[in-house]
C-alpha positions as MATLAB code, in Angstrom:
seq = 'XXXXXXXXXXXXXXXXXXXXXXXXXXXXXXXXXXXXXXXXXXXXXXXXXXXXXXXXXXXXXXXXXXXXXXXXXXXXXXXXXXXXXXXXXXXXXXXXXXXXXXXXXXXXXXXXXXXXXXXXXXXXXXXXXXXXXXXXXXXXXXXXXXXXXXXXXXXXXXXXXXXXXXXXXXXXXXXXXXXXXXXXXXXXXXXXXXXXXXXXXXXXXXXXXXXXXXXXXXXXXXXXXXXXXXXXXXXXXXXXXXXXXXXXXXXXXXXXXXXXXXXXXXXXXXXXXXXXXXXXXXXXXXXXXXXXXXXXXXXXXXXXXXXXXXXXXXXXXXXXX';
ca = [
       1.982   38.044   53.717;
       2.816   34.819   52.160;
       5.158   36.373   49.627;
       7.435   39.094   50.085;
      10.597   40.679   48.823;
      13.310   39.990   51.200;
      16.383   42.486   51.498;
      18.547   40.997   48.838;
      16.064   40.202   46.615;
      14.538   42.591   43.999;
      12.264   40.165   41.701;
       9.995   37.642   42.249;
      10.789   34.433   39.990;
       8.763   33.161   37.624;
       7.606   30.147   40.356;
       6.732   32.493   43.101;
       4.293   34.961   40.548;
       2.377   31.622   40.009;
       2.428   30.587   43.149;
       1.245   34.046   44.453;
      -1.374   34.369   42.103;
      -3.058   30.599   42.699;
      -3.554   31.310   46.734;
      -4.443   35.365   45.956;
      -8.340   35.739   45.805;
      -8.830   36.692   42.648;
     -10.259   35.437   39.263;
      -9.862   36.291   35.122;
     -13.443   37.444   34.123;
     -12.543   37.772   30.722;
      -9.720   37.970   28.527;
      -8.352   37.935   24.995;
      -5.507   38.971   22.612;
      -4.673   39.923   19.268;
      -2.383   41.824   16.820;
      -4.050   45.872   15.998;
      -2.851   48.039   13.427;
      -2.095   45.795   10.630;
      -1.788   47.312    7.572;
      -2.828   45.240    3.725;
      -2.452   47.215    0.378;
      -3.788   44.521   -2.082;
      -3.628   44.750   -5.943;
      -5.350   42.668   -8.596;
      -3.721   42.951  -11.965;
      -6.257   42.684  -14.509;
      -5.396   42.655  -17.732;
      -6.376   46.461  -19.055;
      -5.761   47.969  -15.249;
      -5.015   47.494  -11.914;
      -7.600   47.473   -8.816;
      -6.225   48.238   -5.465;
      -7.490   47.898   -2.063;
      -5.507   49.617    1.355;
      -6.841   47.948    4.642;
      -5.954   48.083    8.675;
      -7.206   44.942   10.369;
      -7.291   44.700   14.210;
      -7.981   40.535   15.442;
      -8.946   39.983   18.867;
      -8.933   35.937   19.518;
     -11.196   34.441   22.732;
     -10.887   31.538   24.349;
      -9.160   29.281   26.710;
      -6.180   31.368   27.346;
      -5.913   31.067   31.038;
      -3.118   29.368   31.466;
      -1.339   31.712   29.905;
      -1.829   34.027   32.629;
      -2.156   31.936   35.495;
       1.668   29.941   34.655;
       4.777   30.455   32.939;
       3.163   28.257   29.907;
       2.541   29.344   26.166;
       1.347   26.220   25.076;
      -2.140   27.847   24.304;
      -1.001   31.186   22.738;
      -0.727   31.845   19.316;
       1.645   34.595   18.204;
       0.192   37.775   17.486;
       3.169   37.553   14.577;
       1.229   35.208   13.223;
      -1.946   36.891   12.958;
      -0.293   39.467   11.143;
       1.147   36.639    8.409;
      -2.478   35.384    8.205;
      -3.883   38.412    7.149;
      -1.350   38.444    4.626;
      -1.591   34.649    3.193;
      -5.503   34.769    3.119;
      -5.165   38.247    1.005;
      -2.887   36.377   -1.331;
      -4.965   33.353   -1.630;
      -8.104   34.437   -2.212;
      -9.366   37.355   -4.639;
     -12.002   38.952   -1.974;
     -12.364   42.782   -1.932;
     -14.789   43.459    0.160;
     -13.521   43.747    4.075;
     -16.545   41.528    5.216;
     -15.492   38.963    3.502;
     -12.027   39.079    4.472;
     -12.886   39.584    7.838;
     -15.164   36.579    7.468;
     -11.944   33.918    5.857;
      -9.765   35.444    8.860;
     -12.468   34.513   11.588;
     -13.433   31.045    9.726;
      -9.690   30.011   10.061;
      -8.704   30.689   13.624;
     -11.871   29.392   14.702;
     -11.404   25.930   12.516;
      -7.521   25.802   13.331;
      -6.412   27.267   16.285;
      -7.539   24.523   19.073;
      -8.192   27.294   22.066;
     -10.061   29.577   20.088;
     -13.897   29.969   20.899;
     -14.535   33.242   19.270;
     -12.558   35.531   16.219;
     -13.334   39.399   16.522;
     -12.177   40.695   13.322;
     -12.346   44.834   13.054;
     -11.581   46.289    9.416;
     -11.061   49.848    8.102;
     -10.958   50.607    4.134;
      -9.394   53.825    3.248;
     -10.650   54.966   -0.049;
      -8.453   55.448   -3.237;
     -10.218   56.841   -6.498;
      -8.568   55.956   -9.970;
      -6.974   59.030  -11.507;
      -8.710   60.565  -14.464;
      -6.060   61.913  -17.179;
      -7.542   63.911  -19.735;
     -10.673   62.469  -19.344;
      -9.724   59.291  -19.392;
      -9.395   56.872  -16.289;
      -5.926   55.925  -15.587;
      -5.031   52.212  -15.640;
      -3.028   51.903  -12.433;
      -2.501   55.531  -11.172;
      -5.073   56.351   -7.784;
      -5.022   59.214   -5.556;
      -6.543   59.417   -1.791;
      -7.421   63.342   -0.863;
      -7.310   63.780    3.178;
      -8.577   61.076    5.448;
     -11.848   60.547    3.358;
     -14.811   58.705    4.623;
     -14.181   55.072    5.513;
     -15.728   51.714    5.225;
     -15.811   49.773    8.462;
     -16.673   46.392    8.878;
     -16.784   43.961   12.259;
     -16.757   40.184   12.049;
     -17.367   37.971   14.988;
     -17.534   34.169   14.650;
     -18.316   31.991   17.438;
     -18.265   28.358   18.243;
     -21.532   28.475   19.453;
     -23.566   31.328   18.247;
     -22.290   31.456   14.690;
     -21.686   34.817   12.616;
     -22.249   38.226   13.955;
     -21.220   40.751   11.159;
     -21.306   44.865   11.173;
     -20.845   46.734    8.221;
     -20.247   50.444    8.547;
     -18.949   54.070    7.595;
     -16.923   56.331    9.137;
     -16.276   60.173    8.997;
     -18.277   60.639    6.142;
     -18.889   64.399    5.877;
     -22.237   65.361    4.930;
     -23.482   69.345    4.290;
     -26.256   71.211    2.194;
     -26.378   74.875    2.315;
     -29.916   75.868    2.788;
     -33.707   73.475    3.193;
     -32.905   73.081    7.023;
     -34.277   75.550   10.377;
     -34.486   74.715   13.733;
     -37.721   75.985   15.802;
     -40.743   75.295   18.392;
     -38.064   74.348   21.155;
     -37.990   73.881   24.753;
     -36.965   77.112   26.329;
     -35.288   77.739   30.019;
     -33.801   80.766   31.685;
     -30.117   79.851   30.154;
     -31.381   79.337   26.355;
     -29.777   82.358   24.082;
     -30.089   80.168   20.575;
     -32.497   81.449   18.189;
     -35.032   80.012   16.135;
     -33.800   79.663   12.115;
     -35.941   78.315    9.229;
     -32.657   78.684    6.691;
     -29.568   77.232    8.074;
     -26.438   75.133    7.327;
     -26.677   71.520    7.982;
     -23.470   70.075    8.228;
     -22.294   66.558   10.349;
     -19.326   63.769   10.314;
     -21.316   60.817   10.252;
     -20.717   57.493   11.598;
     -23.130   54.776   10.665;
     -23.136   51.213   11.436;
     -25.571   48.462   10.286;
     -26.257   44.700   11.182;
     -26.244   42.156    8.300;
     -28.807   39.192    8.491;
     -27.905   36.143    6.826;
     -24.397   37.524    6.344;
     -23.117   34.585    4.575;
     -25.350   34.515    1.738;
     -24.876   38.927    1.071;
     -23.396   40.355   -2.341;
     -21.379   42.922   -0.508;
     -20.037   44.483   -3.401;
     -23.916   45.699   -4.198;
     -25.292   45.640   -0.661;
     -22.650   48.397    0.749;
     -22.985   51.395   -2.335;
     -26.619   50.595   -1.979;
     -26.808   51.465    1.729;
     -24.354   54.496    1.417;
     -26.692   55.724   -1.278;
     -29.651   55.594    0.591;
     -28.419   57.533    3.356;
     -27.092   60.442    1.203;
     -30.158   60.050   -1.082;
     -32.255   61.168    2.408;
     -29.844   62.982    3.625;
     -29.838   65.612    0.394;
     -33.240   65.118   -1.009;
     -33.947   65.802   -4.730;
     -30.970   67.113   -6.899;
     -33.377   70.436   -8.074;
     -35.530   70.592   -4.903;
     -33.525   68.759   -1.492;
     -35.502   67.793    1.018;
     -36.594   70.247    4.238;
     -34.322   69.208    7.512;
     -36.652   70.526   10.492;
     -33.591   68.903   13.020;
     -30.654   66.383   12.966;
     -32.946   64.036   14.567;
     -35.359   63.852   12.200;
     -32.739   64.197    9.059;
     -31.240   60.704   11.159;
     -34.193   58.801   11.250;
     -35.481   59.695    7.507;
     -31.891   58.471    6.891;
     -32.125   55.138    8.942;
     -35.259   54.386    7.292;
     -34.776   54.865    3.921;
     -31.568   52.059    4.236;
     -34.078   49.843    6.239;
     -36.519   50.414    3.570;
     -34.763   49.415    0.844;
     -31.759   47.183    1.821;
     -33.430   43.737    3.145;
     -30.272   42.425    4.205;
     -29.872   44.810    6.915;
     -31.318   44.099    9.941;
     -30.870   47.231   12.501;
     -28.959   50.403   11.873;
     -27.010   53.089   13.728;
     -26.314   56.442   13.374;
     -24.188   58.908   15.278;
     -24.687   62.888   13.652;
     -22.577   65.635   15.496;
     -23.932   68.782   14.335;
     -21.595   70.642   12.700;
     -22.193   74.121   13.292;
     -21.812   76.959   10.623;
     -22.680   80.429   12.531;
     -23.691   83.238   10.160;
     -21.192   86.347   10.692;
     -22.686   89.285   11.602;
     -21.427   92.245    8.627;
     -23.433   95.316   10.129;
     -20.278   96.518   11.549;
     -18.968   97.331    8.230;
     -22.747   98.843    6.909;
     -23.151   95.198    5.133;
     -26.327   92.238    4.953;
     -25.667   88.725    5.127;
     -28.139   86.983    3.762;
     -27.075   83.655    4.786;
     -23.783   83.665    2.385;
     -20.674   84.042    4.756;
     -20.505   81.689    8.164;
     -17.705   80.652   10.059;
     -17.307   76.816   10.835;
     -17.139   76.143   14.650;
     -15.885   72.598   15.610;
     -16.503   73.091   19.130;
     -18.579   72.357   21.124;
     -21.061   70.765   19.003;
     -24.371   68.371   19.657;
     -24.220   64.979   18.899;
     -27.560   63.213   17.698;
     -27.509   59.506   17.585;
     -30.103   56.243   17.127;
     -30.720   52.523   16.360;
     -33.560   52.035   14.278;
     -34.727   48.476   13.634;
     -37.704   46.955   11.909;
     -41.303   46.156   13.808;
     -41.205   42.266   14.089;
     -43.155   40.534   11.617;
     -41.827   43.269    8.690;
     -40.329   41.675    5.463;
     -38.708   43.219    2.724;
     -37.714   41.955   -1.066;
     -34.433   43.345   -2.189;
     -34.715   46.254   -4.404;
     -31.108   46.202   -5.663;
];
């Protein structure tokens, strides 16, 4: 081989790496960099109260970065430092609450300013905070934040040449009713034990992500409680009656529809429903019934229902926000 360590050597310098690597036969296919984990709390002092946001962005820059890996030379790289101040300076600058459109100001200004840059990939997570009620009234600037909670997701990608590309989302939102679901009429094979229910627990941790068309001209302070309404609205059914659940599959695409259906500035959804499994406890041991009152929760190992639903070309929707 070209290159070797020799006996008193232990390192290659910085020379020979390039070197090596320009004569080895081997290309970069893709690459790109960023700063993850970077954590925003935001407040807006209004006059009567406060408002408060708590973010963690992840930024993931593409573009002509090669050199970077191919010689000892910077001179394209941006430091992932300054990502991190970015996030900051935009949050100051600008009164946006919503993380698309945050997302959206970080992507705009390393595409317009950073020279190398062909694409920003912009990933945020919103934790949920709920204002404090004191003796039934809502506290000006006190907010409390009960376990993980269900989380708002959004994904921006802007590129040079094929413009805006935005996801909006939610994550581990925990859905269950009690009763109005069964499972029957199933395929059945020498190794199936499960039995057929018409009265079960429905239970799942639902992730959901949706395409935005036209993503620069959304209200997404409307658009997003609109779409997380919809899906619990088909989810639950009626607050008297609820709605029957014959299977997770068919609960997910009642629930994919109903946001198509109503939100026109959605383009496609998906949904990912593990099925969270409550198994009724047997109580004839101890001479008692259960009828359907005391289950134990199993986590593991659970199915996982999932889909993309999108609209039949040619279908257009008015808004009914």
């Amino acid at each position: 081989p070209r290159f070797k360590l020799s006996r008193h050597t232990s390192f290659f310098t910085i020379a020979d790496m390039a070197e090596a690597s320009s004569v080895l036969p081997v290309q970069i296919v893709s690459n790109a960099y960023g700063k993850s984990r970077v954590r925003l709390v935001r407040v807006f002092k209004k006059a009567d109260r406060h408002e408060m946001i708590d973010m963690t962005f992840e930024i993931q820059l593409q573009g002509d970065f090669d050199e970077a890996y191919l010689s000892s030379s910077n001179r394209t790289v941006l430091p992932t430092d300054t990502m991190k101040n970015t996030v900051y300076a935009i949050a100051k600058t600008y009164v946006d609450d919503q993380p698309e459109l945050l997302g959206m100001r970080l992507a705009r200004h390393f595409v317009s300013t950073v020279a190398p840059v062909k694409a920003a990939n912009i990933s945020v997570v919103q934790h949920s905070w709920h204002r404090l009620i004191v003796k039934g009234e809502p506290h000006a600037h006190a907010f409390s934040r009960e376990g993980s909670g269900s989380k708002r997701t959004a994904q921006i990608r802007l590129c040079k040449q094929s413009g805006w590309t935005v996801h909006g989302g939610i994550e581990d939102l925990l859905l269950l009713k009690t009763t109005m679901s069964g499972f029957e009429d199933y395929i059945r094979d020498p190794y199936t034990t499960l039995k057929e229910t018409k009265d079960r627990i429905l239970g799942t941790n639902m992730k959901a992500v949706w395409k935005y068309q036209n993503p620069e001209a959304i209200e997404y302070a409307s658009v997003f409680p609109a779409i997380r309404d919809a899906l619990i609205e088909a989810f639950a059914g009626p607050a008297h009656s609820g709605v029957y659940s014959p299977s997770v599959q068919f609960t997910l695409y009642q629930m994919a529809s109903r946001v198509l259906q109503r939100v026109p500035q959605v383009a496609e959804v998906s949904l990912r429903m593990p099925n969270l499994h409550c198994n009724l406890v047997s109580l004839a041991p101890f001479g008692m019934d259960n009828p359907n009152e005391v289950f134990v929760p199993i986590d593991e190992p659970h199915g996982t229902i999932q889909a993309t639903l999108t609209r039949t070309k040619g279908t257009a929707l008015a808004s009914r926000l």
